[in-house]
VOPAGU-2260 file (C-alpha; in pm, 1 decimal, decimal comma):
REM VOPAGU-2260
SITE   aa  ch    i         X         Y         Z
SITE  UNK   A    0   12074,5   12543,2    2216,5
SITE  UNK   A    1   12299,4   12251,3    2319,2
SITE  UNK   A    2   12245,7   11929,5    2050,5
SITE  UNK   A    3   12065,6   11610,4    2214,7
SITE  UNK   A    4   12334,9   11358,8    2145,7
SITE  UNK   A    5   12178,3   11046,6    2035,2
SITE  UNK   A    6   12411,8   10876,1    1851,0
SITE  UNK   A    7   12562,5   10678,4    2151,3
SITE  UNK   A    8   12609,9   10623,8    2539,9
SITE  UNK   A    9   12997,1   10653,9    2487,2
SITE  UNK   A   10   12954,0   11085,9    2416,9
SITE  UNK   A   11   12884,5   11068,0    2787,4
SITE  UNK   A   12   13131,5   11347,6    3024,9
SITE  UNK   A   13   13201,5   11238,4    3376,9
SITE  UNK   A   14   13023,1   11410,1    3623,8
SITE  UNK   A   15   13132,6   11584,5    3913,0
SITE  UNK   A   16   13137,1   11294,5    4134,3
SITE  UNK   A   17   13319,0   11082,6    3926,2
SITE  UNK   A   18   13613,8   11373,6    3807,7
SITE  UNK   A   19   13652,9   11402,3    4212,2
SITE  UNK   A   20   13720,6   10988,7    4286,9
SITE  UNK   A   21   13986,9   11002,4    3905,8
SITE  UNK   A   22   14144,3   11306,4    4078,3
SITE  UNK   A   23   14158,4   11135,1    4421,3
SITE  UNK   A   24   14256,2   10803,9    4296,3
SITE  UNK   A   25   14533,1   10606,5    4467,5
SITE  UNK   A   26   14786,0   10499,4    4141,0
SITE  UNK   A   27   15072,5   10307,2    4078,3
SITE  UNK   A   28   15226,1   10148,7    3765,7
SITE  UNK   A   29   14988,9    9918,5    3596,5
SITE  UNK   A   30   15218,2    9729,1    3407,0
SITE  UNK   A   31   15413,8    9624,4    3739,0
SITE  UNK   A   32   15071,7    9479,4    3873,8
SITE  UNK   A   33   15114,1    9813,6    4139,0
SITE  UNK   A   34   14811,0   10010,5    4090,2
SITE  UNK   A   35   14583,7    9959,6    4396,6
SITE  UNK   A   36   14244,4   10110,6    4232,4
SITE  UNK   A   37   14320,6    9935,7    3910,1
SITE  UNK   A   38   14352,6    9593,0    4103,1
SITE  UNK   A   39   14021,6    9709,0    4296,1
SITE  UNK   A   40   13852,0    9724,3    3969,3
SITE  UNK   A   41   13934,6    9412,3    3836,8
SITE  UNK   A   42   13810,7    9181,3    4171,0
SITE  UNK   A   43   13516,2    9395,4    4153,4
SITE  UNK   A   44   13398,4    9335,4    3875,9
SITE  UNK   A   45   13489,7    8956,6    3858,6
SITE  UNK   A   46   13314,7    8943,9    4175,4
SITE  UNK   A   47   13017,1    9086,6    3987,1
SITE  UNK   A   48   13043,1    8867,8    3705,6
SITE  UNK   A   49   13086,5    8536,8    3888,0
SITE  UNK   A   50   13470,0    8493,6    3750,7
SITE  UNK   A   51   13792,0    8380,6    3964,3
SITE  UNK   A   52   13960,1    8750,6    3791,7
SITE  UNK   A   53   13971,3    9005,7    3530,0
SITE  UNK   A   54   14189,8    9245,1    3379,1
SITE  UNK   A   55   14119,8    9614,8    3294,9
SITE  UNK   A   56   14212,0    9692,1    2916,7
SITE  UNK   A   57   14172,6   10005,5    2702,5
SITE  UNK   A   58   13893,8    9924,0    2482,2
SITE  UNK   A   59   13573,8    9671,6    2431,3
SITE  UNK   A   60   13699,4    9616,8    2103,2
SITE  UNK   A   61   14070,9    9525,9    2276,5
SITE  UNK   A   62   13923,6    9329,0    2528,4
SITE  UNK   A   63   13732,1    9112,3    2281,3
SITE  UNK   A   64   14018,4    9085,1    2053,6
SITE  UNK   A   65   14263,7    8924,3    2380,5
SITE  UNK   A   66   13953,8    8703,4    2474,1
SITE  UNK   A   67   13938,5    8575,2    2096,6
SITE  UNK   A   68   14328,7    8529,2    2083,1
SITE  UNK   A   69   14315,7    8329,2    2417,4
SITE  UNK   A   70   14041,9    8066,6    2389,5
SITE  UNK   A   71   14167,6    7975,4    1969,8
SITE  UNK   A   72   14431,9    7843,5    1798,4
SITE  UNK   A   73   14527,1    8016,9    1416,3
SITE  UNK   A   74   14290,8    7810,0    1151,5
SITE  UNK   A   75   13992,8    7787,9    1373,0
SITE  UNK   A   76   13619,5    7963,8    1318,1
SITE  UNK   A   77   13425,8    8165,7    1552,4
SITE  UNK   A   78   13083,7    8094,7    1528,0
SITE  UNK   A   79   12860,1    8406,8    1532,7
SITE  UNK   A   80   12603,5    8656,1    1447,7
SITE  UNK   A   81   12661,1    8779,4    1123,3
SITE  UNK   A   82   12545,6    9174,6    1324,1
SITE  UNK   A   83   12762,3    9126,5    1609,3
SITE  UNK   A   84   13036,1    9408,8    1696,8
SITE  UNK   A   85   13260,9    9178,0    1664,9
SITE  UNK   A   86   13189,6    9095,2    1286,6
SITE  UNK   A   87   13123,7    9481,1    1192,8
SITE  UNK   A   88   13297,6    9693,2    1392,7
SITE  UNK   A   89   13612,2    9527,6    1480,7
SITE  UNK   A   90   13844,7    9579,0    1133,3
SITE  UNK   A   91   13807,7    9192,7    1086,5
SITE  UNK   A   92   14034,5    9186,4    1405,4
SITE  UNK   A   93   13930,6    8858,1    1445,0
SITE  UNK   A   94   14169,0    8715,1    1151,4
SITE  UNK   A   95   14446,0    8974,6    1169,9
SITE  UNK   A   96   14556,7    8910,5    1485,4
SITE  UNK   A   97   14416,1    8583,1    1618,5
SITE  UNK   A   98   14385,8    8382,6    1221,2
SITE  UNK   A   99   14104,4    8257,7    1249,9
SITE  UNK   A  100   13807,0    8364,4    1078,7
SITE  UNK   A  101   13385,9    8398,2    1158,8
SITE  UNK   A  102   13139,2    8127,3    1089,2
SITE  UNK   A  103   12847,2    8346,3    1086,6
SITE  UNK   A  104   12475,0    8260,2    1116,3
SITE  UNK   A  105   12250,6    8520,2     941,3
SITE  UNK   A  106   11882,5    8394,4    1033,9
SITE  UNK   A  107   11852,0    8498,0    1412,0
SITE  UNK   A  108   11584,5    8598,0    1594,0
SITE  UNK   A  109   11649,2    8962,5    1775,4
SITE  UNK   A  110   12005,1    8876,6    1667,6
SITE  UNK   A  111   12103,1    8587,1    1908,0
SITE  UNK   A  112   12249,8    8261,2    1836,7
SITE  UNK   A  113   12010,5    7963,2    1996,1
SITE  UNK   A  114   12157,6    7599,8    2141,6
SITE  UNK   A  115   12028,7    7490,5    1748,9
SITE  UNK   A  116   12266,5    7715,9    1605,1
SITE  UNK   A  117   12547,2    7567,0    1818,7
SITE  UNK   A  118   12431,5    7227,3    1746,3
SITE  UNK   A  119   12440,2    7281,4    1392,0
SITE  UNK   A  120   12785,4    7383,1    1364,5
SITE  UNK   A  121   12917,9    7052,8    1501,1
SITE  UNK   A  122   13072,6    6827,9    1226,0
SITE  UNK   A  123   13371,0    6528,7    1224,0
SITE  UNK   A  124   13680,9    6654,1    1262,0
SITE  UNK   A  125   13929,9    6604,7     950,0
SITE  UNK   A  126   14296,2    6724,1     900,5
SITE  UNK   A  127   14175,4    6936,2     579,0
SITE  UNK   A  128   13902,3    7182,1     669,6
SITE  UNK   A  129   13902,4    7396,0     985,8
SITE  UNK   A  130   13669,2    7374,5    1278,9
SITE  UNK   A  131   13421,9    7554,1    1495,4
SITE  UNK   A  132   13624,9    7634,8    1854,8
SITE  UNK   A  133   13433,8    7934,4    1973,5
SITE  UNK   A  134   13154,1    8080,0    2044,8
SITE  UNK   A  135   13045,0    8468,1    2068,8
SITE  UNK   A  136   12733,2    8557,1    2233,8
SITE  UNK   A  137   12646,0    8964,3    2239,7
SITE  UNK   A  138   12434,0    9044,8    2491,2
SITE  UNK   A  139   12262,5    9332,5    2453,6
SITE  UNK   A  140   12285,5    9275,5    2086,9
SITE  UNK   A  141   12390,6    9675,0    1957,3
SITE  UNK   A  142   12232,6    9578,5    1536,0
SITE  UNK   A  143   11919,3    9451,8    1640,6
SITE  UNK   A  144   11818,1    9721,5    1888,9
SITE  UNK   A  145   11976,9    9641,1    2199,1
SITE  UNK   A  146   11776,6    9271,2    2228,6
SITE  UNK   A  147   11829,4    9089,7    2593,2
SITE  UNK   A  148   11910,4    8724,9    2603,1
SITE  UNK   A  149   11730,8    8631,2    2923,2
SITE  UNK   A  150   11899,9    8362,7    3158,7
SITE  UNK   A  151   11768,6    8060,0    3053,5
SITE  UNK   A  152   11835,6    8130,2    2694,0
SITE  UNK   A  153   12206,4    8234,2    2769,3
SITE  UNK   A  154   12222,8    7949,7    2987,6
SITE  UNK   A  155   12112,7    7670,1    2720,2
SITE  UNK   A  156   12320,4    7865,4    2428,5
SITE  UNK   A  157   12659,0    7843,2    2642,1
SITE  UNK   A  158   12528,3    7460,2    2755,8
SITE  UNK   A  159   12506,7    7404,3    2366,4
SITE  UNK   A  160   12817,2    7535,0    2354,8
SITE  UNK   A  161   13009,4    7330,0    2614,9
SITE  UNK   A  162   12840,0    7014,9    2535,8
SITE  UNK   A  163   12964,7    7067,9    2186,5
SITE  UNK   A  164   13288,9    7091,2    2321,2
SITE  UNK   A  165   13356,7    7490,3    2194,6
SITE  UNK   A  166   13452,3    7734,3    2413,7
SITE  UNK   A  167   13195,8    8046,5    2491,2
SITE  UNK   A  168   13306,1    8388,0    2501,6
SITE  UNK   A  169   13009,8    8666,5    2610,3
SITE  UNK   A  170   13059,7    9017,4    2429,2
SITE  UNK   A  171   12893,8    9185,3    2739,3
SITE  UNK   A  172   12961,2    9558,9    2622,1
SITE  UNK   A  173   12602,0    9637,0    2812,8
SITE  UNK   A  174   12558,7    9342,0    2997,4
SITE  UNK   A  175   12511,8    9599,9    3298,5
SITE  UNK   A  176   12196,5    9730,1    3102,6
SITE  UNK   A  177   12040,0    9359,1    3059,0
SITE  UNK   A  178   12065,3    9278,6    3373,6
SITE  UNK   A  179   11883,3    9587,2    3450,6
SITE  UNK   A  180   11628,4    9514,9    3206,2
SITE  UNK   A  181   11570,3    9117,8    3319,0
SITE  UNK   A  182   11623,0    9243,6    3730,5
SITE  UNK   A  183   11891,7    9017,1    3770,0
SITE  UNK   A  184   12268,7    9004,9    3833,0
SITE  UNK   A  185   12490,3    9009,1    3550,0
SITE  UNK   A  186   12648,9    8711,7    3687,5
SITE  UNK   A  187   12344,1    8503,6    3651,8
SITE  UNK   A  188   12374,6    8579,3    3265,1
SITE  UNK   A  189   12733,7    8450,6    3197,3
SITE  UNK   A  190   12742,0    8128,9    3417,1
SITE  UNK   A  191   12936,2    7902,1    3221,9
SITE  UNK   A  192   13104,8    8084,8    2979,9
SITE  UNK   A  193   13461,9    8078,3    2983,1
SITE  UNK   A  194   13543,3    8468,6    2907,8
SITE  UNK   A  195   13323,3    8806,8    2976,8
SITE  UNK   A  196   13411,5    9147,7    2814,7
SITE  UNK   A  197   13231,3    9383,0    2962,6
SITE  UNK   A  198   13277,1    9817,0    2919,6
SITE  UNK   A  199   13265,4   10116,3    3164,3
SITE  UNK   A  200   13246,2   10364,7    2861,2
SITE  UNK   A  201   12904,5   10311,5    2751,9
SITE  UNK   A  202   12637,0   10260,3    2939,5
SITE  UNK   A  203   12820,6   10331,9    3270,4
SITE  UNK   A  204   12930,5   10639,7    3137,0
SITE  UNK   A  205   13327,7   10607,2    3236,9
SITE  UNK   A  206   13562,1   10844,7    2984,2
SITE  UNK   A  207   13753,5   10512,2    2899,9
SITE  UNK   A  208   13822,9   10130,5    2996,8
SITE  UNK   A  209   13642,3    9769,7    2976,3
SITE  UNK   A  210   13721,3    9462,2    3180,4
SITE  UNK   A  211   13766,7    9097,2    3064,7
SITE  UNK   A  212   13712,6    8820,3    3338,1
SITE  UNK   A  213   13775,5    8470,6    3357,9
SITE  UNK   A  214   13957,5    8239,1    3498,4
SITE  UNK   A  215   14312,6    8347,0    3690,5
SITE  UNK   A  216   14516,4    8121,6    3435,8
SITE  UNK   A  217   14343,8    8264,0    3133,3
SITE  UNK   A  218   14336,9    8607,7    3291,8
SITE  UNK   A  219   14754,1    8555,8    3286,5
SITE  UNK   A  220   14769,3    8452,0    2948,2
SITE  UNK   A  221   14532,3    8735,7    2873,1
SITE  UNK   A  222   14772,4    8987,4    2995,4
SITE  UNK   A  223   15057,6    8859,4    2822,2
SITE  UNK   A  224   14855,1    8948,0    2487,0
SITE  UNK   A  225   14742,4    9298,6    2596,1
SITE  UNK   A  226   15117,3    9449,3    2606,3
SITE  UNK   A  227   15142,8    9227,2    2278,9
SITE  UNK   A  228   14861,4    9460,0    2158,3
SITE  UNK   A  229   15040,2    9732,8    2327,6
SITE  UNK   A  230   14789,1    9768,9    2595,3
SITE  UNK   A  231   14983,3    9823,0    2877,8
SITE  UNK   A  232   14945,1   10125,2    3098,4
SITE  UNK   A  233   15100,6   10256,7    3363,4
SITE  UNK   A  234   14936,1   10492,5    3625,5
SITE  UNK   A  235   14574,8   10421,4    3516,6
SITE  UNK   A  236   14398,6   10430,3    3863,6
SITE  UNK   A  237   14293,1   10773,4    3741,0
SITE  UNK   A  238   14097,8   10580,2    3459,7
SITE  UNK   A  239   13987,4   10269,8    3711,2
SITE  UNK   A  240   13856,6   10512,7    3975,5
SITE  UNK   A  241   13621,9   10612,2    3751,2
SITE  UNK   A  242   13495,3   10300,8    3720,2
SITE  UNK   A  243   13466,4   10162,2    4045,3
SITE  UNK   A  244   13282,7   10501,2    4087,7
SITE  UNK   A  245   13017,8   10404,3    3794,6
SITE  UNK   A  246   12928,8   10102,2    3946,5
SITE  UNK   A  247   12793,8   10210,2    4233,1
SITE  UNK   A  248   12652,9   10533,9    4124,1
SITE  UNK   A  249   12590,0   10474,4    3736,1
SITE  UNK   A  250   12417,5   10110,4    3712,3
SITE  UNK   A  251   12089,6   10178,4    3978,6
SITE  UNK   A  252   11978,6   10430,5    3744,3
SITE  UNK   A  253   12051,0   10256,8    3384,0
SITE  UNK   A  254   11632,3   10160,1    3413,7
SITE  UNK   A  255   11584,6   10578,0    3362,6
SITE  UNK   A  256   11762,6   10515,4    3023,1
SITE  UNK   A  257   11547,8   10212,6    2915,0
SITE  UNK   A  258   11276,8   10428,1    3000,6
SITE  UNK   A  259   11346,1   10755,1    2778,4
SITE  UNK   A  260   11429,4   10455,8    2508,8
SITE  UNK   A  261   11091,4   10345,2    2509,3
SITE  UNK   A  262   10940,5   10682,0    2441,0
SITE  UNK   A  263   11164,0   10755,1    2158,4
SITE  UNK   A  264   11080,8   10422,6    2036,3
SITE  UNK   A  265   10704,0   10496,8    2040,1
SITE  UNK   A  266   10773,2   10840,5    1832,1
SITE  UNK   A  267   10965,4   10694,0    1544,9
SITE  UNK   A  268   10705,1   10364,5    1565,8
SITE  UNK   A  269   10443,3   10648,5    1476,6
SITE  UNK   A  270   10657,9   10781,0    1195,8
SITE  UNK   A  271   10567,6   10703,9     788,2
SITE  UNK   A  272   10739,6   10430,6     648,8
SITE  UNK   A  273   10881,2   10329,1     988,5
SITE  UNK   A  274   10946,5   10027,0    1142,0
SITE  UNK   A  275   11110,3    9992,2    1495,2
SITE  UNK   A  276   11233,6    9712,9    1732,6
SITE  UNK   A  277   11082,4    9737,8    2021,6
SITE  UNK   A  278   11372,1    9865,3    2274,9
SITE  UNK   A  279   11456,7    9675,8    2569,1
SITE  UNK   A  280   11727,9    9868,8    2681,3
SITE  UNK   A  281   11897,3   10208,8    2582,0
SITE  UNK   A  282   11876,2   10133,8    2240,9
SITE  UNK   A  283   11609,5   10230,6    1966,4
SITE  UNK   A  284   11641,9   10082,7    1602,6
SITE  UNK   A  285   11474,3   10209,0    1338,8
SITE  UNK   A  286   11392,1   10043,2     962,7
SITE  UNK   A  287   11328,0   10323,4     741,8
SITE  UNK   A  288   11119,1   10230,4     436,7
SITE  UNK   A  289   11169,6   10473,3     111,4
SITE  UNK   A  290   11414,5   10760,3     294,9
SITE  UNK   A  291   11728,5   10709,3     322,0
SITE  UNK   A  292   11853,5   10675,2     683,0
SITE  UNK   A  293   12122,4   10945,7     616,1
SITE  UNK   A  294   11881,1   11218,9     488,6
SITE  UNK   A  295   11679,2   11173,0     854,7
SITE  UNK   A  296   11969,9   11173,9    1032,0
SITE  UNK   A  297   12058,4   11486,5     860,5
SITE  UNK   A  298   11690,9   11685,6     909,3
SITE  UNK   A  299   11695,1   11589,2    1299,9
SITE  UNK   A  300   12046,3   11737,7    1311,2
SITE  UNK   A  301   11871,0   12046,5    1179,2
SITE  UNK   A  302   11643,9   12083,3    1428,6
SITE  UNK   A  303   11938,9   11956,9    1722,2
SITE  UNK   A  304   11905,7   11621,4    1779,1
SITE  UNK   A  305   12191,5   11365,2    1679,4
SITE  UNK   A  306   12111,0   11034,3    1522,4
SITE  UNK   A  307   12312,3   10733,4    1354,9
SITE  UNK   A  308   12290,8   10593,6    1038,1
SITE  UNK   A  309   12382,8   10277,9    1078,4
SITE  UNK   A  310   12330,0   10187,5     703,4
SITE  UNK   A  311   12112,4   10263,7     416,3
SITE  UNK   A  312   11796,8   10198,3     596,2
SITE  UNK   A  313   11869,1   10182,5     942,7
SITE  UNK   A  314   11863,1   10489,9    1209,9
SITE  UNK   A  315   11995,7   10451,7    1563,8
SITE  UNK   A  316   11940,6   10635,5    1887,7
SITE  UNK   A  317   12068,4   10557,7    2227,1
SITE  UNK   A  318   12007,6   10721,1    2550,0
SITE  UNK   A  319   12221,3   10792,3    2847,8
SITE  UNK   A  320   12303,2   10943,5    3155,8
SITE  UNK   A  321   12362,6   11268,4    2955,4
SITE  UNK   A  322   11993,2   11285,4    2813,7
SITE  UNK   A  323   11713,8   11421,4    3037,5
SITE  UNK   A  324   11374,9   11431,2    3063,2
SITE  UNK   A  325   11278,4   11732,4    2867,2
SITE  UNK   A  326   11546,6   11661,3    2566,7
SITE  UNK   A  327   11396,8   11325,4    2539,3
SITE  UNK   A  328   11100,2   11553,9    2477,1
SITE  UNK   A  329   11239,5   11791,9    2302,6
SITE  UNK   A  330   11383,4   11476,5    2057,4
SITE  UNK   A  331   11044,4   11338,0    2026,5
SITE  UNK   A  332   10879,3   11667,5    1907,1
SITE  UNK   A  333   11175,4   11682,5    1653,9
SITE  UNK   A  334   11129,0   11306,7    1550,5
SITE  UNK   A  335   10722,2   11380,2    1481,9
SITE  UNK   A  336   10826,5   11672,6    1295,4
SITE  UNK   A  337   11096,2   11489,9    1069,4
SITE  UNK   A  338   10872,1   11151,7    1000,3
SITE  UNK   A  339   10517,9   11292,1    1004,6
C-alpha cells in the first residue's frame, strides 16, 4: 500500500494538468529577461501581492536570502522569531552571505512578533554596537503549527516597524494558505512591507520556484544578487508555467487541506501525553510528553504513514493536494493506534 506522506506539502507531483501547461510552455532565456511565461509569473503574482514587481528565484530559502541582502547593510541585526525558517532552516544564511546577524525574540505568542516587540528593539544609535534594520515576519509561522497573523495584526507589526524606521520583510512561504484561512487576499496581509517571498512548491504544489516582490528598483537590485547566488536560469518557463497553472487551479482548494488538518489535529489531541496546536492551516504540531518524537514517527511509518520529527519532542504533519479523504482516514486510525 502506497505511504501517506505527511511530512510536508513540498513531496507533492504535478498533476496532469499542470505537466500539460510545463510541456506547453512558451520559453526563452531567463537570464536575458526573454522568457514570456516567466515574466507572466512575476506580474502575476505582484499583482496578487499588491507590489510594483517580482522576480522568480529557485528556492524560498534563496528568495529570502536576496530579500535579506537587499534591504541591510553588513553589521546590522534582523530582528526575529527565534522559530522562524529563517533562523533554523536557512544554514545561518543570514550572516554568511548578507553579515549581519538575528536579534531574536523567544517569548511569542503562536510564534509572531507584535508592534511591542518592534518597539522594544529601538535604542540610540552609537558608532560601537550594531543596530536593528530589519524586520522578518513569517506568516504562516511553519514551528508553531502553521499560526495566521490576521490583517490587523500584520498591519500594526509592519506599522511598528516603519514607524521605527526598520525595514519589513514578510517570509510568506504559505501566505496563499492564510489568506485562505482569514478569506482574504494575500495582498491585504503584506500592505506595507517593503519585500514578500512567497513559494509555488509547497502549498501550491509546483515541482520548484518561489517569487520575491517589491518594488521595481529593489526588484533590480534583487536580481543582480540572484546570479551573485548563482540563481540565474535560462529556459525556465517550463518551471513558471507550472506556476501560473497553480494559481488558478491549486489555491481555491487549499481550504480542503486546512480541513483534513483539523481532523488529524483532533486524533493526535486525543493521544496520551499529547499536546497539539490547534491547526489553522495545513499544518498540525504536536508536543509529545514522555516519547520521544522520533520513536512515533518511526511506529506510524510502520503502519504507512510519514511524520516529522521536528525535535526531541515535537511531531509534524502537513497535508496537501496529494492526501485524500480516506488516507486522512486511514492516518487517523494509524495515529489512535500509535498514541492510544
Amino acid at each position: 500500500m502506497k505511504p501517506i506522506d505527511l511530512r510536508s506539502d513540498t513531496v507533492t507531483r504535478p498533476t496532469a494538468g499542470m505537466r500539460k501547461a510545463m510541456a506547453e510552455a512558451e520559453v526563452g532565456d531567463d537570464v536575458f529577461g526573454e522568457d514570456p511565461t516567466v515574466r507572466r509569473l512575476e506580474a502575476r503574482v505582484a499583482e496578487l501581492l499588491g507590489f510594483e514587481a517580482a522576480l522568480f528565484v529557485p528556492s524560498g530559502t534563496m528568495g529570502n536570502a536576496i530579500a535579506i541582502r537587499v534591504l541591510t547593510e553588513r553589521g546590522d541585526e534582523v530582528l526575529v522569531e527565534h522559530r522562524s525558517h529563517v533562523v533554523r532552516y536557512e544554514l545561518s544564511a543570514m550572516s554568511a552571505l548578507s553579515g549581519v546577524m538575528p536579534r531574536m525574540v523567544v517569548e511569542t505568542r503562536d510564534g509572531h512578533l507584535t508592534p511591542g516587540h518592534v518597539r522594544a528593539a529601538v535604542a540610540p544609535r552609537a558608532y560601537y554596537k550594531s543596530d536593528v534594520s530589519l524586520v522578518v515576519l513569517e506568516n504562516t509561522h511553519n514551528l508553531a503549527g502553521g499560526t495566521v497573523l490576521g490583517v490587523a495584526k500584520m498591519q500594526a507589526v509592519i506599522g511598528a516597524g516603519k514607524e521605527a524606521g526598520f525595514r519589513v520583510h514578510v517570509d510568506g512561504a504559505r501566505i496563499w494558505n492564510a489568506a485562505v484561512a482569514l478569506g482574504v487576499a494575500p495582498s491585504a496581509l503584506v500592505v506595507g512591507a517593503d519585500t514578500v517571498m512567497t513559494c509555488l512548491s509547497k502549498g501550491l504544489g509546483c515541482p520548484v520556484g518561489s517569487l520575491v516582490a517589491s518594488s521595481r528598483e529593489r526588484i533590480e537590485k534583487a536580481r543582480r544578487v540572484r546570479k551573485l547566488l548563482g540563481g540565474g536560469m535560462r529556459q525556465v518557463g517550463v518551471l513558471a508555467a507550472a506556476g501560473l497553472w497553480a494559481l488558478d487551479e491549486a489555491i481555491p482548494r487549499l481550504a480542503e487541506d486546512h480541513a483534513r488538518a483539523r481532523r488529524l489535529g483532533e486524533a493526535l489531541d486525543g493521544g496520551r501525553g499529547v499536546r497539539v496546536t490547534r491547526p489553522q492551516t495545513n499544518i498540525v504540531v504536536a508536543t509529545l510528553e514522555g516519547r520521544p518524537a522520533s520513536d512515533v514517527a518511526a511506529a506510524l511509518a510502520e503502519r504507512d504513514v510519514l511524520a516529522i520529527a521536528m525535535d526531541a519532542r515535537t511531531l509534524r504533519l502537513v497535508t496537501h493536494r496529494d492526501i485524500s479523504e480516506d488516507d486522512c482516514a486511514r492516518a487517523v486510525e494509524a495515529i489512535g493506534a500509535v498514541l492510544g
